[in-house]
N, C-alpha and C positions, 0 to 999 in steps of 0.2 A: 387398555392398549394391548395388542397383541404381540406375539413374539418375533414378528417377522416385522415389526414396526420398531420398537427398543436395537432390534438387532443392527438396524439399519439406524437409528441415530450415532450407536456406538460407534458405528464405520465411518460415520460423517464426522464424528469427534475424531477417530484415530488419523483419519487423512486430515484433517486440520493441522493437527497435532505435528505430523510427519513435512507439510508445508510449510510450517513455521519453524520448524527447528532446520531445516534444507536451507533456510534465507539467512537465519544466525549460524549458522556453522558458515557458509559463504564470506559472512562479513567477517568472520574470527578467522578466516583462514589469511582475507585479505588486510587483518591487523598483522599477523604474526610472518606474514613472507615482507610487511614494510619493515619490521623491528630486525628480522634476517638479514633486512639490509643494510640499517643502521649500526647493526653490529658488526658487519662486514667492511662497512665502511670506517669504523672506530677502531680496528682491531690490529695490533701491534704485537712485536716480540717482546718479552723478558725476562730475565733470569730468576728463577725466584728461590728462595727456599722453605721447605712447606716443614712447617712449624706443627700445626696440630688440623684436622679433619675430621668433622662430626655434624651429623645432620639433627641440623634445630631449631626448631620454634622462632622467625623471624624476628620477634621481640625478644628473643632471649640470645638473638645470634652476636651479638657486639656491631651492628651494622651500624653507619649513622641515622641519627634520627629522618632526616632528610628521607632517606633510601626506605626507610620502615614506614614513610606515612605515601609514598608511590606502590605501596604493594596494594593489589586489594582487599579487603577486608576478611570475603572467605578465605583468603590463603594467608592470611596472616598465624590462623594455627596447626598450616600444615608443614612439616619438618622439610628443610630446606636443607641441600650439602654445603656446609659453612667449611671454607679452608683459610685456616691462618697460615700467614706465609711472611719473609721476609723478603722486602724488595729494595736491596741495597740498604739506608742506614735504616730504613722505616719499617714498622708493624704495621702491617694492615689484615682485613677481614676481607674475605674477597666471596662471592658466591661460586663454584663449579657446576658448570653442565654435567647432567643428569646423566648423558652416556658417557663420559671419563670419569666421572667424581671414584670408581672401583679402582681405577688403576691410575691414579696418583699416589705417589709411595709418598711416607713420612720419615719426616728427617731427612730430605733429601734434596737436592740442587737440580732441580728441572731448568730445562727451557719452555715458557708457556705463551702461548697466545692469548693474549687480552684484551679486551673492549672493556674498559674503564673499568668495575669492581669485577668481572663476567668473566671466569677462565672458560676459556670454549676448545682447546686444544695444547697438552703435555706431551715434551717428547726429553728423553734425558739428557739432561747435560753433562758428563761423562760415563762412559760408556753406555750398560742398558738397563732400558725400566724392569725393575723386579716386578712381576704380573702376580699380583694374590691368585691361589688356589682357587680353584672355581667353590662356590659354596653348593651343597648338595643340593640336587632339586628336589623342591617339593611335588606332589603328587598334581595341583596346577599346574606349573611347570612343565611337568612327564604331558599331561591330558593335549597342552596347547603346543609342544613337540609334535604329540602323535597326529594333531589334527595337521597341521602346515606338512609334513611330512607323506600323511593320505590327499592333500591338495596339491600338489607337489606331483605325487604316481597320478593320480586322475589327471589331471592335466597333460602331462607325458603319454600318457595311454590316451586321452584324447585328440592328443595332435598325433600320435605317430599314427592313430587309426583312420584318420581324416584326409594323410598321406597316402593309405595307399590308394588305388584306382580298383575297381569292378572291370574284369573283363567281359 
């Protein structure tokens, strides 16, 4: 075979490749805006008090069993934000979203929105949320700053120059 025959199978696999994953990412997005909505539609105020907050291993999070055998499989060993909390006379185990789980304070009496175990939104129940200190960034961190930030001027510079007119 020659070089320019190999090369050109590879291309045929990488657009395969690129076609099939375009068609699952489609259906994953259209599972995850239906569950968007199920949540939205389940989702309630209550008072709670956060007891303790630690991200952990599914099966090691105190969840019920029930809740542990609907995860799937691969995620079953990846650390999840587990918050214990009290809600009126009861202990429960509840999961937080991933973009609040930083800034829920412990030992403390929030107001939180909830869909059934799922906190998806904390805001304080007297006075204001104590915000943890940012943690230092790492040098990933700094790299994907600097890139959104040079995308960010490119773009600026490409619309304000596309603005003006040639006389």
């Amino acid at each position: 075979m020659k070089v320019w025959q190999i090369l050109l199978i590879i291309l045929i696999i990488l657009v395969v490749a690129l076609v099939v994953l375009y068609f699952v990412g489609k259906r994953l997005q259209k599972k995850q805006d239906a569950q968007k909505e199920q949540i939205e539609a389940a989702k309630q105020q209550m008072t709670l008090l956060i007891i303790d907050k630690k991200r952990l291993p599914v099966k090691d999070s105190g969840l019920p069993q029930a809740v542990i055998d609907q995860v799937p499989k691969l995620m079953r060993r990846n650390k999840m934000p587990i918050v214990k909390v009290k809600a009126g006379p009861r202990i429960m185990t509840m999961i937080a979203d991933e973009k609040i789980y930083d800034s829920i304070p412990v030992k403390k009496e929030v107001k939180a929105t909830v869909s059934g175990i799922y906190i998806t939104d904390v805001r304080a129940a007297h006075g204001k949320l104590d915000v943890q200190p940012a943690k230092k960034k790492t040098w990933r961190d700094k790299l994907f700053a600097w890139r959104d930030k040079a995308e960010t001027d490119l773009k600026s510079a490409g619309s304000s120059s596309g603005s003006k007119k040639k006389k």
